[in-house]
C-alpha positions in Angstrom: 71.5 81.2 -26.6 74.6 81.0 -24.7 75.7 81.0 -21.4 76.7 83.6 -19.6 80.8 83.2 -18.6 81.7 80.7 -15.8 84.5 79.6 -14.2 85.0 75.5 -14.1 86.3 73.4 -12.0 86.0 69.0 -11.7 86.3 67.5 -8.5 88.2 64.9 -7.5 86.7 63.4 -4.5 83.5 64.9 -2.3 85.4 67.3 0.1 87.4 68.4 -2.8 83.9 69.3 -4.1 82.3 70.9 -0.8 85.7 73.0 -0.6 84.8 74.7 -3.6 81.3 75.4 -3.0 83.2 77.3 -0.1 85.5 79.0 -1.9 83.3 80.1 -4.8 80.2 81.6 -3.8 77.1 80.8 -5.5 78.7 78.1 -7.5 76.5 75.6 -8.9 77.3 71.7 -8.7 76.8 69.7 -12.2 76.3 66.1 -12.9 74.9 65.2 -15.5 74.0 68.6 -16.6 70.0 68.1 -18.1 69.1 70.4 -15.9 71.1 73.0 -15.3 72.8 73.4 -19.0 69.5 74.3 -20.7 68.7 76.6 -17.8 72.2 78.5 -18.0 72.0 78.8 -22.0 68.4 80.1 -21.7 70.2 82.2 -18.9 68.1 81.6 -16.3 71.2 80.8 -14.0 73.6 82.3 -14.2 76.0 80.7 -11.5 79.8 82.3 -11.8 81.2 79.0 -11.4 80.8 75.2 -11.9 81.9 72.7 -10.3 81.5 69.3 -12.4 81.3 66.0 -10.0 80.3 64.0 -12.3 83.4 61.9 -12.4 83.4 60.7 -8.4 83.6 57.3 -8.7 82.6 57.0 -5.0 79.1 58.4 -5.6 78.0 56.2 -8.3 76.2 52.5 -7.7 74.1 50.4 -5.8 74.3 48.3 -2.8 72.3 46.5 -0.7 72.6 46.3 2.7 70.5 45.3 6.2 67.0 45.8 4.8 67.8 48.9 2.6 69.1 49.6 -0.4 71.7 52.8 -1.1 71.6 54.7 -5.2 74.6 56.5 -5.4 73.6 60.2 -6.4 75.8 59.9 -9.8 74.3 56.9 -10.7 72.4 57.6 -14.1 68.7 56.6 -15.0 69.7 53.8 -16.8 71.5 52.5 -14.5 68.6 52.5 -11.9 66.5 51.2 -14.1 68.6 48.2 -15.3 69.3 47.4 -11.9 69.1 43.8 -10.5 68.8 44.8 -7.2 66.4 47.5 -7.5 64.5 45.2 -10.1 64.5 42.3 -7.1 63.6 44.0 -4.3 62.6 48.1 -4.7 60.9 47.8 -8.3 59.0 51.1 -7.9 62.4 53.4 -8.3 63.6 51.0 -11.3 60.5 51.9 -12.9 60.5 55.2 -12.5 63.7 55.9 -13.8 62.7 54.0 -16.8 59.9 56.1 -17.4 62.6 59.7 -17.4 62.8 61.6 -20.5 64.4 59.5 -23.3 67.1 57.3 -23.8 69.9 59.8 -24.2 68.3 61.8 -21.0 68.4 58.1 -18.8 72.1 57.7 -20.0 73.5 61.0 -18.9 71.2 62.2 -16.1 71.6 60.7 -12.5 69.3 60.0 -9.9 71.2 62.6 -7.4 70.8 65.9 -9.9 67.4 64.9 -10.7 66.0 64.9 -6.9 68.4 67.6 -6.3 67.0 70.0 -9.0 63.5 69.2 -7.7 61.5 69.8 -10.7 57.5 68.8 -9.8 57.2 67.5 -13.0 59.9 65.1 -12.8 59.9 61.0 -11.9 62.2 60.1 -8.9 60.8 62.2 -6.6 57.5 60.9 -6.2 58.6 57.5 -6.3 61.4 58.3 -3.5 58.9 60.1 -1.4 56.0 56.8 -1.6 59.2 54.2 -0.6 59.9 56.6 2.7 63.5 56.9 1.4 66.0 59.4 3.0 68.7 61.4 1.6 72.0 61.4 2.3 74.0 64.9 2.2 77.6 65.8 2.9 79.0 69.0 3.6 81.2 71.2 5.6 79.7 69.8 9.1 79.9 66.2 7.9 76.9 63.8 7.0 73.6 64.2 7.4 70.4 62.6 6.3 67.0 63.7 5.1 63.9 62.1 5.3 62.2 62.6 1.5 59.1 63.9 3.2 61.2 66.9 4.7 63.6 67.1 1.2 61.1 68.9 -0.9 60.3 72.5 0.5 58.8 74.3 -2.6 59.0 74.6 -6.9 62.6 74.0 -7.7 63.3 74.1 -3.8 65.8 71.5 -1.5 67.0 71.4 1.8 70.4 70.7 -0.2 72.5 73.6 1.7 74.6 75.7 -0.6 77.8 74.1 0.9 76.5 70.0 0.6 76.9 67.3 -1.8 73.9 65.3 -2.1 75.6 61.8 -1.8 73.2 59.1 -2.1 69.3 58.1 -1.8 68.8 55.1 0.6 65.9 53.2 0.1 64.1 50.2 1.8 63.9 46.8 0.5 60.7 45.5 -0.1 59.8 41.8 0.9 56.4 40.1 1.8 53.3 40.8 -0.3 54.5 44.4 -1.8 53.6 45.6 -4.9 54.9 48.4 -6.6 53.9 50.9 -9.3 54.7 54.0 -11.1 52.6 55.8 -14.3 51.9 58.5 -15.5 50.8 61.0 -17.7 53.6 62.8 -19.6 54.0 65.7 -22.0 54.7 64.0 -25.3 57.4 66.0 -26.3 59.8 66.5 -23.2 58.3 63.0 -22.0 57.9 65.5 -18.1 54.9 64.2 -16.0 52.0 66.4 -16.6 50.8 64.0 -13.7 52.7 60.8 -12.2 51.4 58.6 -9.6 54.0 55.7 -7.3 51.9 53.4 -5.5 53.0 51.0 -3.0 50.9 48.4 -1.9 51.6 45.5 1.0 48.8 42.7 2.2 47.8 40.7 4.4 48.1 37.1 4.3 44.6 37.4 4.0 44.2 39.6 1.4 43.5 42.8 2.9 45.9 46.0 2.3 48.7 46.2 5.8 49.9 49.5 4.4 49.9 51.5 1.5 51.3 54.7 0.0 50.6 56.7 -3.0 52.5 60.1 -4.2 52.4 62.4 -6.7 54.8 64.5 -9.6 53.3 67.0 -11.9 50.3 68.3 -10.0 51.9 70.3 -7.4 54.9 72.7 -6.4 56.4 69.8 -4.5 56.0 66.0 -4.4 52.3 65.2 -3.3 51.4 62.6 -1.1 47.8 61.4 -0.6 48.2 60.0 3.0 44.4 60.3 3.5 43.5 58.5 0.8 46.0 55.2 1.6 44.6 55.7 5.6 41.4 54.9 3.9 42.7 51.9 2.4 44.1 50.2 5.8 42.9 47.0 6.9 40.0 47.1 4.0 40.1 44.6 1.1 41.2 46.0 -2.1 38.9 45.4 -4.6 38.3 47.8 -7.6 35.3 49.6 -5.9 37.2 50.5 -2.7 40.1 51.6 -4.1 37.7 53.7 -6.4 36.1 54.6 -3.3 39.1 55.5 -1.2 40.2 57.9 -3.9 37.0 60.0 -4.9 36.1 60.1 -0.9 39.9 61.4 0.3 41.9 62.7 -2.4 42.1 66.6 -2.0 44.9 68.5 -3.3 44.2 72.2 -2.9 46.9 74.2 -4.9 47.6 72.2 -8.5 49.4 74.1 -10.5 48.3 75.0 -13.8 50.2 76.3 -17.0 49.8 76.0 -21.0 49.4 72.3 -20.7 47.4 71.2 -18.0 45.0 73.6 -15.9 45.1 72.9 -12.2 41.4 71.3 -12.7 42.2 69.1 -15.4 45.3 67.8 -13.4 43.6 67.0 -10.2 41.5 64.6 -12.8 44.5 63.2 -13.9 45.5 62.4 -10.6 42.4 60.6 -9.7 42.4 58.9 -12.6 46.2 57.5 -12.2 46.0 56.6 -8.5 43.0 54.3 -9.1 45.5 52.6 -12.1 48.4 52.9 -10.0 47.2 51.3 -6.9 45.6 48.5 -8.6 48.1 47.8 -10.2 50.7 47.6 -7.1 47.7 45.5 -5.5 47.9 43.0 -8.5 51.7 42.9 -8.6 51.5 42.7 -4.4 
């Protein structure tokens, strides 16, 4: 099908962008457009206007700075993925921009649009919510920032305001005994996560776990995050059976979603399943 008619417009600069957001009402922001193309020839959105930022060199790159690391939101998958100081020092996003769609998706998508969009079955979010990142919006009022954990509100749902640019995603940068990890189980044709678990891992000198988080994409509306079951894992030493342990005893997710491909059963299994491989995994690389 085709989309319905639009007006377009490419911005210059951010504020050239948040202007129009004000001056067209229910315009839609496009970046790399995987999302929101397919959605508006299907004519599921319908937005009267665009407005394309994907040519703001400002919001594309990443630094590090102070203990954290900052992913422009026009950076592309790729990008992420390839790296060298996400690769050095925050490994888990790197690897789970590697793991979206294909290569022609990784090379046109960015990381922005992508958490933006807020699709459950996507990568980034997950992995962005288990690193405690924050998210960095601009609109008419200036800057703000958003804690991932308060980002998410529902399927397909941001605390983005109609009138903001999401700008950036600020991450920390890991250092000690941390190990990272991200897998999951995707839909073989679209390459989505039917279920995707990011671990983090940090331990002791001696061995045992000093912290740990582990989130989900695919099984719920919104990111998941199984804060009981990493609680469980504090202070204890993580060999196979008490990580097995830790996620049979602790890991409750009571509203999966279900559809064609996975019932909401079937994924909480999956889950299970890939938090066991995910943390041991972040505990082997830690």
């Amino acid at each position: 099908m085709y989309p319905a008619k639009f007006d377009y417009y490419r911005a210059a600069s951010v504020q050239e962008a948040i202007q129009l957001l004000q001056d067209h009402e229910d315009a839609k922001l496009m970046a790399g457009g995987h999302s929101l193309i397919p959605a508006m020839k299907l004519r599921l959105a319908q937005p009267p206007a665009i407005i394309d930022i994907g040519r703001i060199a400002e919001l594309k790159g990443v630094s590090q700075d102070n203990g954290s690391i900052k992913v422009g939101a026009l950076t592309v998958h790729a990008d992420v993925a390839a790296s060298d100081v996400l690769q050095a020092n925050c490994p888990l996003l790197a690897e789970a921009a590697g793991n979206v769609g294909d290569r022609q998706v990784r090379h046109k998508g960015t990381i922005g649009g992508n958490l933006a969009h807020a699709d459950p079955a996507s990568d980034m979010p997950a992995a962005v919510l288990a690193l405690g990142g924050t998210i960095h919006l601009m609109g008419p009022g200036g800057a703000r920032q958003v804690a991932a954990a308060d980002f998410f509100l529902d399927l397909l749902a941001t605390d983005l305001h109609e009138d903001e640019v999401l700008t950036a995603i600020e991450v920390p940068a890991l250092s000690g005994k941390t190990g990272t990890s991200y897998l999951k189980f995707e839909h073989p044709a679209s390459g989505y996560a039917v279920c995707g678990a990011a671990a983090v891992v940090t331990l002791n000198d001696d061995g045992t776990c000093a912290s740990a988080s582990l989130c989900f994409n695919g099984v719920t509306a919104t990111p998941h995050n199984a804060s009981a079951v990493t609680a469980a894992l504090a202070g204890q030493t993580l060999d196979d059976a008490t990580i097995d342990q830790a996620v049979d005893a602790n890991l409750s997710i009571s509203d999966p979603m279900g559809d064609m491909h996975a019932s909401g059963p079937y994924r909480i299994e999956l889950a299970k399943t890939f938090a066991k491989r995910a943390l041991k995994m972040a505990r082997d690389r830690a």
